[in-house]
Structure formats: C-alpha cells, structure tokens
C-alpha positions in Angstrom: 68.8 264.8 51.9 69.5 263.8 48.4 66.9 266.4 47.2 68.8 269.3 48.9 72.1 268.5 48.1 70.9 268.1 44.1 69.3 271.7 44.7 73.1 272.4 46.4 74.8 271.1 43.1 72.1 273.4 40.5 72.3 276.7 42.4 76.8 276.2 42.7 76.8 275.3 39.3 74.8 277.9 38.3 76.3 281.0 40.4 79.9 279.6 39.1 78.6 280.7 35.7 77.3 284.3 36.2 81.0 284.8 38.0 82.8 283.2 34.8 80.3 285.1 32.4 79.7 288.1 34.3 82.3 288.5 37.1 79.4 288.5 39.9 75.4 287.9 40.3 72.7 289.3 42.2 70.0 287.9 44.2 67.8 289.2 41.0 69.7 287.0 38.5 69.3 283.9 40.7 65.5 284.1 41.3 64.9 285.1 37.4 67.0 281.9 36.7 65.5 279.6 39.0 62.0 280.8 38.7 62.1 280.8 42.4 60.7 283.5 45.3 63.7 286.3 45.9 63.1 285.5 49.3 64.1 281.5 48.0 66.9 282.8 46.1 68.3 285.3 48.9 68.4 282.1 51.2 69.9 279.7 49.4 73.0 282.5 48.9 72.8 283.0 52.6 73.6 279.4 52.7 76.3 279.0 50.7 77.8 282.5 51.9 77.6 280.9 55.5 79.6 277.4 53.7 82.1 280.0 52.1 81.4 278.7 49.1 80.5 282.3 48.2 82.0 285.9 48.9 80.2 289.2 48.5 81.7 291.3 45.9 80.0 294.6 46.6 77.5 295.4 49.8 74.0 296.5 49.1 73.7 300.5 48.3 70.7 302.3 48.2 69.1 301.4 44.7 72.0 299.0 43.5 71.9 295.3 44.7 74.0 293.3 46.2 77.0 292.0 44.2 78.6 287.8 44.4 80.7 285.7 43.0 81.2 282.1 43.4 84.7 281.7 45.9 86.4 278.8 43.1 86.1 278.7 39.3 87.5 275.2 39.9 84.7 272.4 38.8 82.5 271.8 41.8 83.5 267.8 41.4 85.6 266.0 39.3 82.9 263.2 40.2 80.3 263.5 37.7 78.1 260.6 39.4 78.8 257.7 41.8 75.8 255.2 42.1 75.8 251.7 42.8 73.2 248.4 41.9 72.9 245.4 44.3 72.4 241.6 43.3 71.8 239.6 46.4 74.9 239.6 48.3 76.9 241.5 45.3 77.4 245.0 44.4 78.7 246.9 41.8 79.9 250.5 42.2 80.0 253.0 39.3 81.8 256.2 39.5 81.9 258.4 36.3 84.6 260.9 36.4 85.3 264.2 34.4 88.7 262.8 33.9 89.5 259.8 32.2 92.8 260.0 33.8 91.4 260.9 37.2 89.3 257.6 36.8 92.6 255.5 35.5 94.0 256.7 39.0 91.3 255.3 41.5 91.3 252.1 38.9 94.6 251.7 39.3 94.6 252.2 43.1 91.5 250.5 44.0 92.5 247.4 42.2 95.6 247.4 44.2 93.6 247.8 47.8 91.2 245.4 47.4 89.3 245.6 50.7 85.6 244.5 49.6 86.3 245.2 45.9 86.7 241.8 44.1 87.0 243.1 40.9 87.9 246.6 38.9 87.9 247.7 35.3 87.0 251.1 33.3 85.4 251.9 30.4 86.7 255.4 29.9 85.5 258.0 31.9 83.5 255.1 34.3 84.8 252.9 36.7 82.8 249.8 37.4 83.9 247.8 41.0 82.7 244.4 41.9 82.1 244.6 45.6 80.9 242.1 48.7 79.0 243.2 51.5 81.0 243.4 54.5 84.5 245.1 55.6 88.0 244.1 55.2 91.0 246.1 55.9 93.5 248.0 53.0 97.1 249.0 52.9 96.5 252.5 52.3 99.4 254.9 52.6 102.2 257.0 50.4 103.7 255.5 47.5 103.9 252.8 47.4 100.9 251.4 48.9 97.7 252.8 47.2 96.3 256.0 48.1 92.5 255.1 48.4 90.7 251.7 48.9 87.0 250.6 49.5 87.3 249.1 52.9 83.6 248.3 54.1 80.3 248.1 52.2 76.9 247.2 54.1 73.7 247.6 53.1 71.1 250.3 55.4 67.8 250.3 54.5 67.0 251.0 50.4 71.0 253.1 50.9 74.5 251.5 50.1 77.0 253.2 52.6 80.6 252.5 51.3 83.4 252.9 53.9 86.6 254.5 52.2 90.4 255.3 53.1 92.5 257.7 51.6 95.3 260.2 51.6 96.7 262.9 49.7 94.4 263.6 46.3 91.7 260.9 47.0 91.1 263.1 50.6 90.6 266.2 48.7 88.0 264.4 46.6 86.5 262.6 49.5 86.0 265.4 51.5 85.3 268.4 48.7 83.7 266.4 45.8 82.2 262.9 46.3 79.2 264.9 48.2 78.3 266.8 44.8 78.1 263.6 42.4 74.5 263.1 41.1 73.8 259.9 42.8 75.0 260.4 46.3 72.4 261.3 49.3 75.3 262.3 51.9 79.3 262.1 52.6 80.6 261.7 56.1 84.2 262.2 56.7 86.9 262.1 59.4 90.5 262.6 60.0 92.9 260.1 61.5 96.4 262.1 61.6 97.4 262.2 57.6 94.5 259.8 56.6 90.9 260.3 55.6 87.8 258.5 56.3 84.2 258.7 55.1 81.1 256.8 54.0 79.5 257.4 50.8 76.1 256.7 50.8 74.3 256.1 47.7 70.9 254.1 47.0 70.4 250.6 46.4 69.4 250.5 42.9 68.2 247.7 40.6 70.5 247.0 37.9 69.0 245.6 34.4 70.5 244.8 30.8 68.4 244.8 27.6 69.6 242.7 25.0 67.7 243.5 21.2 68.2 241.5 18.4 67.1 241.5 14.5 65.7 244.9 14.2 67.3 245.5 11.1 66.7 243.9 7.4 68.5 244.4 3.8 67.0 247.4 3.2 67.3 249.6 6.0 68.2 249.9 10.1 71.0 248.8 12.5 70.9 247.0 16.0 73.1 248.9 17.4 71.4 252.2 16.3 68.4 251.0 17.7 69.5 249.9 21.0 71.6 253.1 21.6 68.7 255.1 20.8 66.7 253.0 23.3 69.3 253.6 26.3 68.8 257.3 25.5 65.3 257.0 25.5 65.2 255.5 28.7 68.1 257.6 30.3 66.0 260.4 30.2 63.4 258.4 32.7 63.2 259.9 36.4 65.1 257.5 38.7 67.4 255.9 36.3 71.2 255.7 35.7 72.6 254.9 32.6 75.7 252.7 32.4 76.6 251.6 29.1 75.8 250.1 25.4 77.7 247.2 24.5 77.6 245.6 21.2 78.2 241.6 20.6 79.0 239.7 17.7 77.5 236.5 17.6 77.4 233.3 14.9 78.9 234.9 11.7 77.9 231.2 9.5 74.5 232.0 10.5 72.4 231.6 7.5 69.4 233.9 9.0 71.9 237.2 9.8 70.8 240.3 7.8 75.2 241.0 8.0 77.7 240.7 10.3 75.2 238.8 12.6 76.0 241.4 16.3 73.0 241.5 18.8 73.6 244.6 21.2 72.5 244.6 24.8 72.5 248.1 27.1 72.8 248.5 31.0 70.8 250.5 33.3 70.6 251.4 37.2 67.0 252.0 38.2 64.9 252.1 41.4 63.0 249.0 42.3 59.9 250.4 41.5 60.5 251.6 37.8 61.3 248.0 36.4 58.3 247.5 35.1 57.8 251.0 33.7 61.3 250.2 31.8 60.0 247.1 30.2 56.8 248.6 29.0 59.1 251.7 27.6 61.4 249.0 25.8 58.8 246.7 24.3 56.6 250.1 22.6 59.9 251.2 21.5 61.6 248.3 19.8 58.6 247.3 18.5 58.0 250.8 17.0 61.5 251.5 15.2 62.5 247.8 14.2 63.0 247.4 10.9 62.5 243.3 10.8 59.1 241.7 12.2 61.7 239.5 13.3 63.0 241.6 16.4 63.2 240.6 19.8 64.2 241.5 23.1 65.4 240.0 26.5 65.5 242.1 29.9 67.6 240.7 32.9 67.5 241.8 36.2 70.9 241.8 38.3 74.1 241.7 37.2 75.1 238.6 38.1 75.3 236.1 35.1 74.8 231.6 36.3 76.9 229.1 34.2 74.4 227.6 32.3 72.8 231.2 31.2 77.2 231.9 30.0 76.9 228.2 28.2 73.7 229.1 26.2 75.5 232.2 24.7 78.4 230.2 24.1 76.0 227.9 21.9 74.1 231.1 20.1 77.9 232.5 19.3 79.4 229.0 17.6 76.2 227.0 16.5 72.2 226.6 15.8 69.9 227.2 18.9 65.4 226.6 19.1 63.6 229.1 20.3 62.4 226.4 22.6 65.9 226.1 23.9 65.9 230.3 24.4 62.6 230.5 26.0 63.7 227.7 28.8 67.0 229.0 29.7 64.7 232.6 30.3 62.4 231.3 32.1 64.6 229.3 34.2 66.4 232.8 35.5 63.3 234.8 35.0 64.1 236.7 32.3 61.4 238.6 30.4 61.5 238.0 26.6 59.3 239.3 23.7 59.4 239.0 19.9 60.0 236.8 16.7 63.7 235.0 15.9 65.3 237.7 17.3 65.2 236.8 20.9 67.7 233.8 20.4 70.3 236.8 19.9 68.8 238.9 22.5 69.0 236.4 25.4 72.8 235.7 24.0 73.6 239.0 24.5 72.5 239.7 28.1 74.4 236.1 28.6 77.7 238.2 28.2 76.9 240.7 31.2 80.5 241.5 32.5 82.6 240.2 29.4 85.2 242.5 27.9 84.9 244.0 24.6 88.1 241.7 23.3 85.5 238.5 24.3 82.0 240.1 22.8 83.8 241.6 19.5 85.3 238.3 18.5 83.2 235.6 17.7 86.2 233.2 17.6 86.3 233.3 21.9 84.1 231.5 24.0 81.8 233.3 25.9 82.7 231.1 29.3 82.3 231.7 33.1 85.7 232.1 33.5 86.0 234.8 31.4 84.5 237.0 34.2 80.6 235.7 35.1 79.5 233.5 37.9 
C-alpha cells in the first residue's frame, strides 16, 4: 500500500504539471517522463481517469494521441507529510503543512480537543503532538468547540492508526488530502450526518536526536554548520524523516568554549532497522568535517527525556562537569557517545529533547523537567 499510493502522489503531481505548463498530456509524455512501459503509463491514467482525478481533453484520432489534463490545479495536499515515532507507551505525531497558517489552525484546534493528545506546539510549518495510546472522546463541533481532534491512537503491528474527528475544513482535508502526505500508508473515512471520521495510518518509526559538540576552533568551522549539514546528509537516507535542527547554548564562563559556547543537537524519524546505519553515517561524518580533535557526539533513542538525564544538562549549562560524570549518565540511558571533550556538550544537548527555543537559547534558564521532559 504505501508504495502505490507514493507512485499515486508522483504520477498526480506530475500530470498537474504538463496541464499547468502545457494545457494537457499524452500517454507519450507520461512514459518518456517516468521511463516507464506505455502500456504502464496508459494504466496508471486509466486509473486515475476511473478516480476522476483526470478528464480527457481530446479522444484519440487516427495518428494524433489522446489528449488529458489533470481535473484540479489545486495542490494535491496541503499535507506535505504526516509521520509519527513511538517511545514505549508515548507517541509523537508530526504533520508538516504547506501552510504555516493551515498548521497554526489544527495547533490551535487540536490543543483545544485534547482526546489522546497531551501536548501541542509548532515550529512553523510542523506541528509536533504528544500522544498516549489509547482513545478518549473530543468536543468536536461548529464554533465554538474545535473543528478536528485526535480521539484514539493504538498501535497495529510496525503501523500507528490515529482515529480522528472533524467537520467543515478539517473533513475536506481528511477525506481529500491526509491520503497523499509522504508518510501515510492508507486513510479510512466515514460520515456521521455533518461529521467526519477516519484513521490515519502511518508507521511506527524510531525517533533519534544527535547532539555534536566542539567541532569548531579559532580558526575556522561552526557547530551549528556542522550539525545542519549532517541532518541533510542523513535526510537524504531511504527510510528516514527529518524533524528539525535545534541549536543550544550552554555554559557561557566556560573557559574551554572556542565562543559563545552552543552545542547543537538534530532530530530524526527512522525505521527500526536503520539506527545503526544512522550512527555509522554520523560518526564518519563528524569526524570527517570537524574542525577541533576535540569533537564529540551523543545519539539518543526515543523521545522521551528521565529527570536525572534533564538535571545533568542543567549542570553542563551553569557549571563544570567530568567526562566520567557524561559517560555514566549515557550509559545509564544507553546512549551512544563518541569523541574527545566535546561529548560533555553533546550529551547536554540531547538532554534538552522537547525544550522550547526561549529555554535552549538562554543560558540564564534551567533546563528542568518541568519545563516540558519526563
């Protein structure tokens, strides 16, 4: 399933163009595109002719081909991706949107549902949701109850299925756009009178955080550079997700700091079985484009972040920590962790998992549980 409806979203998005560019296209034009069989390319427009997402422009005569042009220039989906990670009993839900307002909506709605949703925030374009396995019911309705809510959330198989409620725009998107996200294997939907219900089902992926510290000296290089440059690098991998790069300012007294003293950490959804190709890709690379001998780097899996992990950033951010100290809180939580001095940093900055930028930008605020871990 999730292979055909990818191939679903690549031939739509590609017969949309040749109607925007060209007013129409031809069974010819597909199969030159594609690289595919005419026969391949003749039945994939039968298809989508038969799901009237098509309409033929001109019949077949004689010599001259078959003329057809995508039914909408609308975007197939405001709903660029929806994917989700799993942490034990926790989830977390991402949903990247075309719209930054369109995401501002659901955030805004969501967080006022609740249902299995325990906690909400956005970071543009992406909404990130704190979920629970289970079900719990949502005041959904017309203003002014919230239009869409997560209601249910269970686990089947290596598959997430998320139950959701909605009316009005929410519907529209549940029942013409969540199915074309990159992410999301299949959509079922009913009606009940004005309302809308459907599970989402996406796969149960692995989430993991990279935190890199010290790859930069006097001379030359920048954290930060380097561990954007490493979530691109690793973005491109088959069977992961990108989620974010987040940078963290720790100790600024620190005698050692090349500057400003910030560690940076990055965020990544990937299938169970890649973790250990990601840390392979991570050490070669940071080890490769540091600047310092000094560099190091942590890699935590799961999002969910204990007390005691929260309390040693808290330490790294306000005094002087061993790497002793670093390499027992790691093992303790089974966190991998390579390199010189710069580890300390590293392991600090996977410590702030969850925090808002106002806590890891300001070295004056304590990086503590209650600011949004476990």
């Amino acid at each position: 399933m999730p292979g055909v409806l990818e191939r679903r979203r690549e031939f739509l998005k590609l017969m949309r163009g040749y109607t925007l560019d060209h007013g129409f296209f031809t069974v010819s034009d597909i199969a030159e595109s594609t690289g595919l069989p005419r026969s391949t390319a003749q039945d994939w427009i039968n298809r989508l002719l038969d799901e009237g997402c098509l309409i033929v422009r001109e019949e077949r005569r004689g010599r001259s081909p078959a003329r057809y042009l995508a039914k909408s220039a609308m975007p197939s989906s405001a709903c660029r991706r929806i994917f989700t990670t799993i942490d034990k009993d926790s989830v977390e839900i991402y949903h990247e949107c075309l719209s930054a307002s369109c995401a501002a909506f659901c955030e805004y709605h969501h967080r006022r549902a609740g249902g299995v949703l325990s906690r909400v925030s956005r970071d543009g374009t992406l909404l990130r949701e704190r979920a629970f396995l289970g079900s719990r019911e949502a005041p959904i309705g017309l203003f002014p109850d919230p239009a869409v809510g997560v209601t249910g959330l269970r686990r089947d198989e290596e598959n997430l299925v998320q139950n959701i409620r909605c009316v009005g725009g929410p519907a529209y998107a549940l029942t013409d756009m969540m199915a074309h996200a990159e992410g999301v294997h299949d959509v079922m939907v009913g009606r009940s009178g004005s309302f809308v219900e459907g599970e989402v089902t996406t796969s149960a992926l692995r989430y993991i955080a990279i935190g890199i510290d010290d790859t930069d000296t006097a001379e030359g290089g920048a954290t930060f550079a380097l561990a954007l440059a490493l979530h691109q690098h690793l973005s491109t991998l088959e069977g992961v997700m990108p989620i974010g790069h987040h940078v963290v300012m720790l100790n600024p007294a620190q005698p050692e700091r090349t500057a400003g003293n910030s560690a940076s950490f990055i965020e990544l959804a990937a299938e169970p079985a890649l973790c250990g190709q990601i840390r392979e890709h991570s050490l070669r690379f940071v080890s490769d484009e540091a600047f310092s001998p000094e560099w190091g780097i942590a890699i935590k899996q799961g999002f969910t972040v204990q007390r005691d992990l929260r309390h040693f950033g808290n330490r790294v951010r306000t005094g002087k920590v061993s790497r002793k100290e670093a390499e027992d809180i790691a093992r303790k939580h089974g966190i991998f962790m390579r390199g010189g001095r710069g580890i300390i940093g590293a392991l600090a900055a996977v410590s702030c998992i969850g925090l808002d930028n106002s806590v890891l930008l300001d070295p004056k605020r304590a990086i503590l549980p209650e600011e949004g871990g476990a």
